[in-house]
C-alpha positions as CSV (number, residue, x, y, z in Angstrom):
1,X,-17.2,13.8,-24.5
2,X,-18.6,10.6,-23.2
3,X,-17.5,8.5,-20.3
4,X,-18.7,5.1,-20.9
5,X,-18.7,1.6,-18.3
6,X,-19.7,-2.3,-19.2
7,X,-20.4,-4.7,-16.9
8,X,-17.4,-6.5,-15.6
9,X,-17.3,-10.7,-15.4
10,X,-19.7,-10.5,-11.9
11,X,-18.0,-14.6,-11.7
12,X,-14.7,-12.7,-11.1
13,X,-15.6,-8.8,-10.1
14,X,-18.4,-7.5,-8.4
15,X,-17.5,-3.9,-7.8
16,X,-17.9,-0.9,-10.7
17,X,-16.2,1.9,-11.5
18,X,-19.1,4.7,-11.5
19,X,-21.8,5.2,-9.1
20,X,-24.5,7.8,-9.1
21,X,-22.9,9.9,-6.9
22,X,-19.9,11.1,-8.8
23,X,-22.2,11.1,-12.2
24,X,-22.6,14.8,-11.2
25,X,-19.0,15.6,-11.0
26,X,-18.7,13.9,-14.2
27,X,-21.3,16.4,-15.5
28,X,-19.9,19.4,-13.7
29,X,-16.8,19.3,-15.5
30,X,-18.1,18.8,-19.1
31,X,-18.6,15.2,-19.5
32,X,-21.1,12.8,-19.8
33,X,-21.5,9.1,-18.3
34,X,-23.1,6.0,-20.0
35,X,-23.7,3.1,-18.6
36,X,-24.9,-0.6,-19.7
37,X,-28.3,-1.6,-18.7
38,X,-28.4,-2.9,-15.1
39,X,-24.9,-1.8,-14.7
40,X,-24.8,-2.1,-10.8
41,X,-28.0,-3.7,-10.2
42,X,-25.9,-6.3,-8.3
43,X,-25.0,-3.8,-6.0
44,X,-28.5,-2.9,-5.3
45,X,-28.3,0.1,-7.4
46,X,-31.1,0.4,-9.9
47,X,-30.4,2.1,-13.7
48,X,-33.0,4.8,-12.1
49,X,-30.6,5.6,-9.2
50,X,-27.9,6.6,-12.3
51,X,-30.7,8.5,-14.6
52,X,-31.3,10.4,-11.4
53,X,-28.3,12.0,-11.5
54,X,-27.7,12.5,-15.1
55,X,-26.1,9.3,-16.8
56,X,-27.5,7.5,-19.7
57,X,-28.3,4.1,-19.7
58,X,-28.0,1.9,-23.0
59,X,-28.7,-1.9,-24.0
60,X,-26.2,-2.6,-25.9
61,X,-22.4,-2.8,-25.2
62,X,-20.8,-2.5,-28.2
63,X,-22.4,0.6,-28.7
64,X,-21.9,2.4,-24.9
65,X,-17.5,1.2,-27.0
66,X,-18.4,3.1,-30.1
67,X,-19.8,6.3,-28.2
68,X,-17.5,6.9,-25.2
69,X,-14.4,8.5,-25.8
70,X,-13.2,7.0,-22.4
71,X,-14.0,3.9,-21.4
72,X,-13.7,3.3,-17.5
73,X,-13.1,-0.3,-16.1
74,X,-12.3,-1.8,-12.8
75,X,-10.3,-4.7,-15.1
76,X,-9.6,-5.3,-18.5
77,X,-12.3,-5.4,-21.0
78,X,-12.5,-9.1,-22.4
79,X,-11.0,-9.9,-25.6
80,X,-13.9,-9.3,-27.7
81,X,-14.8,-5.8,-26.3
82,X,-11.0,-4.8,-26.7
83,X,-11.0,-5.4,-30.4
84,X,-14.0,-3.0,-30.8
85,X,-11.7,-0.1,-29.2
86,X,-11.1,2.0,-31.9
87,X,-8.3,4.8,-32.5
88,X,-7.1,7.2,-30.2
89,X,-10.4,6.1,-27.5
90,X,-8.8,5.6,-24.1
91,X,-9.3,2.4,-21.7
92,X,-8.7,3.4,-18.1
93,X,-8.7,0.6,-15.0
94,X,-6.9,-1.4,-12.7
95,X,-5.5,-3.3,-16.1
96,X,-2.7,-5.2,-14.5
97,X,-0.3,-4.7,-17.1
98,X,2.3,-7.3,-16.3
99,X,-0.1,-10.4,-16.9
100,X,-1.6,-8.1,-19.5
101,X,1.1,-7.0,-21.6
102,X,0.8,-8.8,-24.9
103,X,-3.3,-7.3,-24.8
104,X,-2.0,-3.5,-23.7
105,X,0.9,-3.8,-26.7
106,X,-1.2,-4.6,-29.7
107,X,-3.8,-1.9,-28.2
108,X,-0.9,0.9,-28.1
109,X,-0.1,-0.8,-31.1
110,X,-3.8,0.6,-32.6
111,X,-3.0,4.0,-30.8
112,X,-5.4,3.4,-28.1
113,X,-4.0,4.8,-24.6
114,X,-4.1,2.6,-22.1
115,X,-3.9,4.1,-18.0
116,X,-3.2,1.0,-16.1
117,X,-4.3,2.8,-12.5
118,X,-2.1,0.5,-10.2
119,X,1.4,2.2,-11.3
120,X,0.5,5.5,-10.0
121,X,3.5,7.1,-8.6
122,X,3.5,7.5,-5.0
123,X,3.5,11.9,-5.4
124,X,1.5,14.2,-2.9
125,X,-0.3,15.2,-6.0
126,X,-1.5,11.1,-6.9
127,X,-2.8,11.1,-3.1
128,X,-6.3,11.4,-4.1
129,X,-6.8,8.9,-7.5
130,X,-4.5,6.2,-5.1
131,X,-6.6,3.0,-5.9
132,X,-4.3,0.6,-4.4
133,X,-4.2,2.6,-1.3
134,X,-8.1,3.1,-0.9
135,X,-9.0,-0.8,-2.2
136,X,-5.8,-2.0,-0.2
137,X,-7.1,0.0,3.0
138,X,-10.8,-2.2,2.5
139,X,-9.0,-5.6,1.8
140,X,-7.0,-5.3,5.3
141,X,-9.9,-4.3,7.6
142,X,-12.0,-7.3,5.6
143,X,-9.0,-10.0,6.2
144,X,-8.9,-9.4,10.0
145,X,-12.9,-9.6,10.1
146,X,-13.0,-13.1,8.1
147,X,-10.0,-14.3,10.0
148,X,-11.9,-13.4,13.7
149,X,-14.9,-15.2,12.3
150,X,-13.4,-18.6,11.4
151,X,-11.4,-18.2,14.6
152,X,-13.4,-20.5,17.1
153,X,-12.0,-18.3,20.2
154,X,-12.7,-15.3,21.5
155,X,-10.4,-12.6,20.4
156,X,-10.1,-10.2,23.6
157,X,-8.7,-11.1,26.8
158,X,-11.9,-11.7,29.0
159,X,-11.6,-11.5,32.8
160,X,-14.4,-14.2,34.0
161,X,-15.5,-15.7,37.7
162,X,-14.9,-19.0,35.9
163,X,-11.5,-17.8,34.7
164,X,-9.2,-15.8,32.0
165,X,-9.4,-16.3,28.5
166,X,-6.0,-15.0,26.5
167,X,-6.6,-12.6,24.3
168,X,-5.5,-14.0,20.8
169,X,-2.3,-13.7,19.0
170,X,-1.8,-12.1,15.7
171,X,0.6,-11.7,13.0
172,X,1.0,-9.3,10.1
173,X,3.3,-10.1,7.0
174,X,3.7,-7.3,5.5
175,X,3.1,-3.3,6.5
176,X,2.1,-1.8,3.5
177,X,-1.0,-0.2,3.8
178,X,-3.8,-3.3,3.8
179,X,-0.9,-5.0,6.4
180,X,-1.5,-1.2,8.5
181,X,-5.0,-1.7,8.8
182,X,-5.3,-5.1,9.7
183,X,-2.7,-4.1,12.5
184,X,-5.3,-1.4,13.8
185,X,-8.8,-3.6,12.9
186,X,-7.3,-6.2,15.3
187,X,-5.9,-3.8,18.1
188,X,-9.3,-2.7,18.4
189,X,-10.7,-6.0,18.6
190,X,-8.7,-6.6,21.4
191,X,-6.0,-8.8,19.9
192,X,-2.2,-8.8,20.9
193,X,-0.3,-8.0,17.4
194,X,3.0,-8.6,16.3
195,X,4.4,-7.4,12.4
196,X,7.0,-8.0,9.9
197,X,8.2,-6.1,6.9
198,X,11.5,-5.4,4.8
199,X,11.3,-2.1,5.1
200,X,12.5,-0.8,8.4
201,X,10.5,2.5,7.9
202,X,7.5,0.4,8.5
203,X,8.7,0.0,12.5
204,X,7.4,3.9,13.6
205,X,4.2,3.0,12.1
206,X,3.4,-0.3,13.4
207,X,4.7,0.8,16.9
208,X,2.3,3.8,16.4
209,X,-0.5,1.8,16.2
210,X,0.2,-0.7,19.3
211,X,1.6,-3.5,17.0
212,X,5.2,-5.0,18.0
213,X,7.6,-4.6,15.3
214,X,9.2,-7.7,14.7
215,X,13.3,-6.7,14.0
216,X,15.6,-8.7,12.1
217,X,19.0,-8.8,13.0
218,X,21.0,-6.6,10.2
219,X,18.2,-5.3,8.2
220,X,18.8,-3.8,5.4
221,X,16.9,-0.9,3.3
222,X,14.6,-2.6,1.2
223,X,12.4,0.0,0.0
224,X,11.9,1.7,-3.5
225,X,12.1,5.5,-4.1
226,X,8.5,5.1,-4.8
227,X,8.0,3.6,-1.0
228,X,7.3,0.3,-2.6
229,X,9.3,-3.2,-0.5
230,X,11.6,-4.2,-2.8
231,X,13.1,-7.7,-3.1
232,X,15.3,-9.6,-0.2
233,X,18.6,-10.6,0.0
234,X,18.8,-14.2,0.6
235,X,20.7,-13.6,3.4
236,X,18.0,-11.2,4.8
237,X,15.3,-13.9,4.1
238,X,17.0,-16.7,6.2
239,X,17.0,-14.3,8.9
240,X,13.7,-13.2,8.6
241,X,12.3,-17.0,8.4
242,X,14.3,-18.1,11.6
243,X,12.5,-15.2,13.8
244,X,9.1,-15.6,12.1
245,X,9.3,-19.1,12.5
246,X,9.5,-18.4,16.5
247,X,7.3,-16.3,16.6
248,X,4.7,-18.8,15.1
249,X,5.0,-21.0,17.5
250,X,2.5,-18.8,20.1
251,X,0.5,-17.0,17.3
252,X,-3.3,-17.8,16.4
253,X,-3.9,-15.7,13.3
254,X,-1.8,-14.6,10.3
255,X,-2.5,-11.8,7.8
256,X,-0.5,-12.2,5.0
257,X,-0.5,-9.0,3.1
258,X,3.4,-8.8,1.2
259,X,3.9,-8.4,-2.2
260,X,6.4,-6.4,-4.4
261,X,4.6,-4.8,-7.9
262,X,5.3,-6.7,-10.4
263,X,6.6,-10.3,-9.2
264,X,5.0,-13.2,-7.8
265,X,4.6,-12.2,-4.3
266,X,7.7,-13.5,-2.0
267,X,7.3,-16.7,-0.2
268,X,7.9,-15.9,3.1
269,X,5.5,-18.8,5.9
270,X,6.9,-22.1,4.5
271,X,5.3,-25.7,5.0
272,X,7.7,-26.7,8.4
273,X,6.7,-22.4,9.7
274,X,3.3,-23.3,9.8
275,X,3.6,-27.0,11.2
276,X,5.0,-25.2,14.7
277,X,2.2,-23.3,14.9
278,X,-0.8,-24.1,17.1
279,X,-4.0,-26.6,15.8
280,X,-6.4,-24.2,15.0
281,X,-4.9,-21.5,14.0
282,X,-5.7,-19.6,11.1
283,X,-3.5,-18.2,7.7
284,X,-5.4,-15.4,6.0
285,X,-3.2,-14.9,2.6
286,X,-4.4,-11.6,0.8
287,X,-1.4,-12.4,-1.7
288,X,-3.1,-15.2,-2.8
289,X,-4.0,-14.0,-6.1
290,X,-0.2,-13.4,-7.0
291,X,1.1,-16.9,-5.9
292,X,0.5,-16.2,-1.8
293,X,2.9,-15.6,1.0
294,X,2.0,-19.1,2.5
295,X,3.9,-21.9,0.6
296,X,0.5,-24.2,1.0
297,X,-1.9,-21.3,-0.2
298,X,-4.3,-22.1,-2.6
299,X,-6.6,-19.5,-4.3
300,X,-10.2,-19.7,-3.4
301,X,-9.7,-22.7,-1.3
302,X,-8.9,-23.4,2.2
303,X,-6.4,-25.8,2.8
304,X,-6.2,-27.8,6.5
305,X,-2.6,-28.9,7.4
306,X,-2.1,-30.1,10.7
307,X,-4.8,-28.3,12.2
308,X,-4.0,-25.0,10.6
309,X,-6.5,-23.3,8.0
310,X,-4.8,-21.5,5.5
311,X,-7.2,-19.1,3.5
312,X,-6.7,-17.6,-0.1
313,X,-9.3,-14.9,-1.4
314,X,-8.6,-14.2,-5.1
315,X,-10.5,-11.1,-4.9
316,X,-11.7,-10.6,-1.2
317,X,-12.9,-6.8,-2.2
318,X,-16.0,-8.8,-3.9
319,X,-17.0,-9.5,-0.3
320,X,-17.1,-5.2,0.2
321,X,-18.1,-4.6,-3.0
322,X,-20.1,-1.4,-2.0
323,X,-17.8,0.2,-0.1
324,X,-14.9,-0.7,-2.5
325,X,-17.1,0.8,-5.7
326,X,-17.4,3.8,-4.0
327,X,-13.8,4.6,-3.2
328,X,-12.8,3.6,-6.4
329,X,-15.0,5.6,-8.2
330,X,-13.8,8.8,-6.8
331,X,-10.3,7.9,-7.7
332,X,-10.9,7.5,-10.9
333,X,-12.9,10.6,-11.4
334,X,-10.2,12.7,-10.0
335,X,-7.8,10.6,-12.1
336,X,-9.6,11.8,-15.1
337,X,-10.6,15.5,-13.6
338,X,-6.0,15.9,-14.3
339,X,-6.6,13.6,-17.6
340,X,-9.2,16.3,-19.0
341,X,-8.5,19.8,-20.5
342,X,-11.8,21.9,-19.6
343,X,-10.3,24.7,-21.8
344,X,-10.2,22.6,-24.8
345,X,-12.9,20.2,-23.9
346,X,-10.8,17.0,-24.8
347,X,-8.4,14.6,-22.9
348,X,-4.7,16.1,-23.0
349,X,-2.2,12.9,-22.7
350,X,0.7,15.7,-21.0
351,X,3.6,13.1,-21.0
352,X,5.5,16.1,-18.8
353,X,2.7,14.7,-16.1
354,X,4.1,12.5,-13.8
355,X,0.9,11.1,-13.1
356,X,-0.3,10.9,-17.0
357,X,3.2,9.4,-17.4
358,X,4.0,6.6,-15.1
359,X,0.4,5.2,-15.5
360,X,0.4,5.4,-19.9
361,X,1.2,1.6,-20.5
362,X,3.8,2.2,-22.7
């Protein structure tokens, strides 16, 4: 049984789904790895650092498509490589299967299974293949840091002979997991925080990590069984914009992290929010890819409006690309250690798995 990995679009994605260190485990359980030609040599990982620890290393794509029962992604293959997928192989990645769901059909269509890794269920059991968790954790910590350096202030308060500088001001939309970390990346760089989130669950942990919990008045329980934020009332959301758009009005840096799976992520900073805030200031939307939380966001631009910088990464994990790789790669492997039957030496799709379930693109 072959695992096998292409290059992905480097224009678009820089990170990989296998690295040398889990080709063992790979190995250990029965499988084998095989990887295109120079298959991470952007990373500074050479084909011999893979060879090393077991995986093959081929020239030729369409045949790594042919060989591999599994074929492991970090995005969809491009159209081209999809129509070589043949029947009952198996196409795992973060495969985004609401913009993707005419591709994902007509390959269930061919009985290929498609694992789509971003609708894991939120189960103890899922903990440890979690991608949006683990990527989510990386994009959070990296918003703050590009944020801080575009900042042209210092970030602590400094006590000086000359005088006191204020410690900066920041805001978190959002307290999902990225929004969690860029709450504790920026307490330890000495800012003052402040959050928001629909889901008043999210208070406990912002509070427990020196962040003030920004209440509206009559909140309601916007959150999923899953533990996803669900969509607002539009009562809630005039509410919500009338405190946030005080609360602009003394804050330096926002990290926009809100989105709901699924949608277009929720609109919540308009155009006259952002024109009370201070000239200089700085909007880092990590939404941007799914239509941004800022109303003026643009993706892979930076947009100036009155003074106020308004960032929008497509894919800001390109920037960690390392670090992301790695942590992806062992989700996946123990997303495909449950996947494979050692007994039987063969993938067993178990539709009575919740995990095998939720993720099948149906």
């Amino acid at each position: 049984m072959i695992i096998g990995s292409i290059s992905e679009d480097l224009n678009l994605e820089k990170r990989v789904a296998i690295t040398p260190e889990i080709i063992k485990k790979y190995k250990s359980i029965g499988l084998e790895v095989c990887l295109i030609k120079d298959y991470a040599a952007h990373l500074g990982i050479s084909d011999e650092n893979f060879e090393t620890e077991g995986a093959k290393i081929l020239k030729n794509e369409e045949e790594i498509i042919s060989k591999s029962k599994v074929i492991l992604q970090m995005n969809i293959l491009k159209d081209e490589n999809l129509k070589k997928l043949k029947d009952s192989q198996i196409l795992i990645g973060v495969l985004n299967s609401y913009v993707n769901k005419k591709k994902l059909i007509e390959m269930k269509n061919k009985n290929i299974n498609c694992f789509s890794l971003e609708l894991l269920p939120r189960i103890t059991r899922a903990q440890s293949m979690d991608i949006l968790s683990s990527q989510a954790n990386l994009a959070g910590y990296k918003a703050v840091i590009d944020s801080f350096a575009n900042f042209q202030k210092a970030i602590p308060m400094m006590m000086t002979a000359a005088g006191t500088i204020s410690a900066a001001k920041v805001l978190v939309v959002g307290a999902g997991v990225a929004g969690l970390q860029a709450i504790a990346t920026a307490k330890r760089m000495g800012a003052i925080v402040f959050a928001t989130d629909v889901r008043s669950a999210s208070k406990e942990q912002v509070e427990s990590l020196g962040g003030k919990f920004l209440n509206v008045e009559g909140e309601e329980n916007l959150e999923t069984k899953e533990g996803y934020a669900k969509e607002a009332s539009e009562n809630f959301k005039k509410k919500q914009e009338e405190l946030i758009k005080e609360t602009l009005k003394k804050i330096d840096i926002v990290i926009c992290t809100a989105l709901i799976p699924g949608k277009k992520a929720p609109i919540i900073i308009k155009k006259d929010m952002i024109e009370v805030m201070p000239s200089g200031s700085i909007i880092y939307d990590l939404a941007a890819s799914q239509g941004g939380n800022s109303e003026l966001t643009k993706v892979n631009e930076i947009v100036i409006n009155k003074g106020v910088k308004i960032m929008g990464e497509s894919n800001i994990l390109n920037k960690l690309p390392v670090s992301a790789s790695n942590l992806y790669s062992k989700n996946t492997f123990n997303f495909i250690n449950n996947l494979f039957d050692k007994e039987k030496k063969d993938f067993d799709i178990n539709l009575e798995d919740e995990i095998i379930e939720k993720t099948l693109v149906k």
